[in-house]
N, C-alpha and C positions, 0 to 999 in steps of 0.2 A: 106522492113525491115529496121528499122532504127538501131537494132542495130546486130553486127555480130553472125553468130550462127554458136557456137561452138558445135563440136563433141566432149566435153571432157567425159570419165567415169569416172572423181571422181570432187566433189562438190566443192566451196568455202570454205565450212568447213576442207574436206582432203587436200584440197591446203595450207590453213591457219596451220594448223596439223604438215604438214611437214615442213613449214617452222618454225615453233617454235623449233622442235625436231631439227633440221638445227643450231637453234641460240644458240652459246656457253653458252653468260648468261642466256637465257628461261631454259637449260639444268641446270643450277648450280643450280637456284630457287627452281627448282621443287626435282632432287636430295636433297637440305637442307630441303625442307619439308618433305619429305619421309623421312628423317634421322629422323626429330622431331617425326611425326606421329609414328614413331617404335619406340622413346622414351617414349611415351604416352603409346602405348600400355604397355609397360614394367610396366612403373612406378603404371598403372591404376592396373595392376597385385598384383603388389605390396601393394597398398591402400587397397586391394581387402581381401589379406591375412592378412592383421595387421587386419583389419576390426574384421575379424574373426576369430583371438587369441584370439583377445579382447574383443569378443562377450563370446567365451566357457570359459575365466576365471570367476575364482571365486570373488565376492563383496569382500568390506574389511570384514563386518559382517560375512560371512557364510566363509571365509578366518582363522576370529579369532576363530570360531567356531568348524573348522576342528582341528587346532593345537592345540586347549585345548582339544578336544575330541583323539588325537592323530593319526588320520586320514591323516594329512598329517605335512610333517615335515616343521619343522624352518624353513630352508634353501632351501626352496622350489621355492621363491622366487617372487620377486616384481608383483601381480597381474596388475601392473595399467603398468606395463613397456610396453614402445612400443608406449603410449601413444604421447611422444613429437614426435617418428617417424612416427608415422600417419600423425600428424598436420606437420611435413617437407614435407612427399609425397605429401600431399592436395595442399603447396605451390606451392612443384617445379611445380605440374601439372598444376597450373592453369597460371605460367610462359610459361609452355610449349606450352601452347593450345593459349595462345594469340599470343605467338611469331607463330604457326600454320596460325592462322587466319592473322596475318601479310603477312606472306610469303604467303596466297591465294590470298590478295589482289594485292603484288607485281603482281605475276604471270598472275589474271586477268587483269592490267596493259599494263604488257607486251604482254601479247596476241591480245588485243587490238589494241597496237602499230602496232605490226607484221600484223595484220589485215589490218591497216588500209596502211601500208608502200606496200603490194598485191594491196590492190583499185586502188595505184596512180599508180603501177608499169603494171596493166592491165585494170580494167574496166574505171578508169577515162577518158584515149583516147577514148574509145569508146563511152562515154558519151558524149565528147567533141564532137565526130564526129555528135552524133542522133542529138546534140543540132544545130547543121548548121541547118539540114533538118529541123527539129522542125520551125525553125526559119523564112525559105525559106515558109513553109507550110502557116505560119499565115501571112506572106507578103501578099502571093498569096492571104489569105482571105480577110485580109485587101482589097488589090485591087480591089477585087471579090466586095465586098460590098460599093465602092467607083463609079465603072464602073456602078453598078445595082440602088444605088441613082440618080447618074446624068440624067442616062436613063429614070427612072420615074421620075423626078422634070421637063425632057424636057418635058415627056407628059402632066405632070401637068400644065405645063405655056400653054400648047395648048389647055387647058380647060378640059383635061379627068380627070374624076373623079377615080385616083386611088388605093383608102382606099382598096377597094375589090378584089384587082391586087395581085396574090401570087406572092413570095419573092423568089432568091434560094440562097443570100447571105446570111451570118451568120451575126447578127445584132451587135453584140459584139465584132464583130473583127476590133476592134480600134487600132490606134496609144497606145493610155496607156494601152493593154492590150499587144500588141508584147513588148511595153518598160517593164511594169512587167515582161514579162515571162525572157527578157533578166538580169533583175536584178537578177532575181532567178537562173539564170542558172551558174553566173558569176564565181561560187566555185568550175562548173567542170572545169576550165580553158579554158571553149569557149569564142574567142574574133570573133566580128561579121568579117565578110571580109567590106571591103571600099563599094563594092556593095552594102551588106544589109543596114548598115548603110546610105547609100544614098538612100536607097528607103522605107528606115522607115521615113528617114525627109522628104520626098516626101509625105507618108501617112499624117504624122505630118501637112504642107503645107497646103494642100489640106483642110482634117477636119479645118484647122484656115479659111480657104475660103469660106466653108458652102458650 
């Protein structure tokens, strides 16, 4: 196994989870969003009701209508009122929900971070560890398919016809294929030991040799 196996019961996810609820500032973010989002609701309330004052009053027409007919009095008052308090609630809300959407992003941010501050604090080592073995595995191929050319190129100079001779090295396992993997690996923090490195330039040698 190259890499360790863990008996844990709870995921990367619940790991990740409590360390955010752990982090003071992940705590304040999400607190001020919950604050806004109960704003929202409120305010969304509120738009909600004017909405529909302002739907069951009367026109100016059937307004003028009532008060000449006597149906309803003078002082009855402004049908259109409430009208500038809607268009404020409409504002602030739309204040409110961006400053929301704001504070999501922080939050996905910082989660991220905290994610990523776990990786290095646990799976990176171990990554760093598969990557020796990884590394050790494609020497060995390397080698494997180095020992198995010389062997057949000796029978070939002795005249045997080896085109139809099965293979058991991997044909691919070159010099610039261990040097890519090492290039790729370089972010978990694996550095080769003096060892591999000297038997990758071995490989490297060798291929210049034919």
């Amino acid at each position: 196994m190259f890499f360790k196996k863990h008996n844990t019961t709870s995921s990367f996810r619940d790991q990740r989870d409590a360390a955010c609820q752990a982090d003071e500032s992940f705590r304040a973010l999400t607190t001020r969003r919950e604050s806004v989002l109960a704003e929202i609701t409120v305010q969304e309330g509120k738009a909600d009701q004017l909405r529909a004052e302002l739907a069951s009053r009367m026109s100016p027409e059937d307004e003028i209508a009532a008060i000449t007919a006597g149906t309803l009095s003078a002082t009855a008052g402004d049908p259109t009122a409430g009208k500038d308090e809607l268009t404020n609630t409409i504002d602030r809300l739309g204040v409110l929900r961006k400053a929301a959407e704001r504070l999501a992003t922080e939050i996905a941010t910082e989660r991220q971070a905290i994610g990523e501050r776990l990786y290095h604090e646990q799976f990176r080592g171990e990554q760093s560890e598969a990557a020796s073995k990884v590394m050790d595995a494609l020497l060995d191929l390397a080698a494997t398919r180095m020992e198995e050319n010389h062997r057949l190129f000796d029978m070939q100079t002795a005249g045997l016809n080896i085109l139809s001779l099965p293979r058991c090295a991997v044909r691919f396992a070159t010099a610039a294929l261990v040097s890519e993997y090492l290039a790729g690996v370089q972010g978990t923090g694996f550095k080769p030991s003096e060892a591999q490195l000297a038997r990758l330039n071995g490989v490297q040698q060798e291929e210049a040799r034919g």
